[in-house]
N, C-alpha and C positions, 0 to 999 in steps of 0.2 A: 197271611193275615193282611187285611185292608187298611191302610195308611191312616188315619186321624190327621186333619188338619187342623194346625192348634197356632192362634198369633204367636207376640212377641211378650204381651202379659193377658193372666186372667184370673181366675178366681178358684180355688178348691178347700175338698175336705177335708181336714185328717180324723177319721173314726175313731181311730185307735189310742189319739192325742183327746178328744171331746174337742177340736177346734173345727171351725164355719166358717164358708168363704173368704177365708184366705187368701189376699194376693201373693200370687206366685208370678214371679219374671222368669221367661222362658229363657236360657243363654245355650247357646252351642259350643259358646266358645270354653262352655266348664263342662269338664267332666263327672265331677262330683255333683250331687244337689245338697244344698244346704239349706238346715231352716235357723233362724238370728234368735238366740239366746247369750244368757251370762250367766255368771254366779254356777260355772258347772264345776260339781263339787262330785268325785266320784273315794265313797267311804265304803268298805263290808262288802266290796260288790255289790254294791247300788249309785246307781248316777245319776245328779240329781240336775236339774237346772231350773230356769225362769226363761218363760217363753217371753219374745218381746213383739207387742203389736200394739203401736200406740192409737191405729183407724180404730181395734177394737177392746174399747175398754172393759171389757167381760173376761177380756182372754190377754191381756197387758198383765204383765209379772205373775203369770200363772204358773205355778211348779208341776213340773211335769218332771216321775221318775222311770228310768230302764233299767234291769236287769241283763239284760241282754247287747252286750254293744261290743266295740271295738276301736283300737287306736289305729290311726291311719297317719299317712305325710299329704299334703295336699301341696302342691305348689299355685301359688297365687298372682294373678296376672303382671305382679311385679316382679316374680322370679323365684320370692320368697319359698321357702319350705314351714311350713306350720303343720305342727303336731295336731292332732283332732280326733274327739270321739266321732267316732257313727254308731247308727242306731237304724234297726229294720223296723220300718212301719208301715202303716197304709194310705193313700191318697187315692181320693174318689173325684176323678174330674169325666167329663162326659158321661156321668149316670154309670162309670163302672170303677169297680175298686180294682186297684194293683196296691205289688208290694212296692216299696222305696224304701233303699238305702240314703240316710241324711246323715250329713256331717253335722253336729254343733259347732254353730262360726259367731263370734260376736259382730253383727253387722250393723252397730249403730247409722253408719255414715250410709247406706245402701236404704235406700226408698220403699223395697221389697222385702217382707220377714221370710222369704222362701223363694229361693234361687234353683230353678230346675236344668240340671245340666245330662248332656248328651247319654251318657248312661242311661237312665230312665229314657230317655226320647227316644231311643235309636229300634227301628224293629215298630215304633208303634204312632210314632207323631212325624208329620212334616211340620217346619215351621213358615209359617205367610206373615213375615214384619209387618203389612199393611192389615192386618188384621187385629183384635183385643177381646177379650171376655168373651170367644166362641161358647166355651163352655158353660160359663154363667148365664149368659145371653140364653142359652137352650135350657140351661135347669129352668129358668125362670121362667118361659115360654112354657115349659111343661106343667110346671106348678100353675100357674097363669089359666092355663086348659084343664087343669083336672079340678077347677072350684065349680060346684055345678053352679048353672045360670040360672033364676029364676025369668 
């Protein structure tokens, strides 16, 4: 399979979440990808959280729940070991969906609600730092050409 060339940040979907253009920071240096929630409350075998995106106020403290997940150790670029769920879902960036494995991380202090680490990338993305919003940049271009012109 042919390589996708994807910057350092850019923008996606998650279907499976109801969330739109999301910024996601592309990092190498993480293995896990994570998307920034709180308030995760897992009760009955259901887990429950609050998405946090303050760019978009449609989808800011939106409760999103899993059936489906799992507890992980992640270690954090300070050495740290932190307990975390993960959760399989889908993200659609360059017009094609994949699965993705995301940890729930509270990432108030990070800029990005979704942190995509090597995992996901590997087998399918190179990263270009000098690059941003490849993939939004091309939705939009598509979207952009498919209004007909009178």
């Amino acid at each position: 399979m042919e390589k996708i060339v994807i910057g350092r940040f850019d923008k996606a979907d998650f279907p499976a979440l109801q969330l739109n253009d999301i910024a996601v920071k592309i990092d190498t240096g993480a293995y896990t990808s994570s998307i920034h929630c709180n308030n995760i409350v897992e009760k009955d075998n259901i887990l429950e959280c609050t998405f946090l995106d303050e760019e978009h106020p449609l989808y800011n403290e939106k409760k999103i729940t899993f059936t489906d997940y799992d507890i992980i150790f992640v270690r954090s670029s300070n050495g740290i070991i932190q307990k975390r769920y993960q959760v399989l879902s889908k993200i659609k960036i360059f017009n094609k969906v994949y699965k993705i494995s995301l940890s729930l991380s509270s990432r108030q202090e990070m800029r990005f609600p979704v942190l995509i680490g090597r995992k996901f990338l590997t087998k399918k993305f190179i990263v270009d730092t000098e690059l941003t919003d490849v993939s939004y940049k091309k939705k939009n271009n598509e979207n952009n050409n498919s209004i007909p012109k009178h």
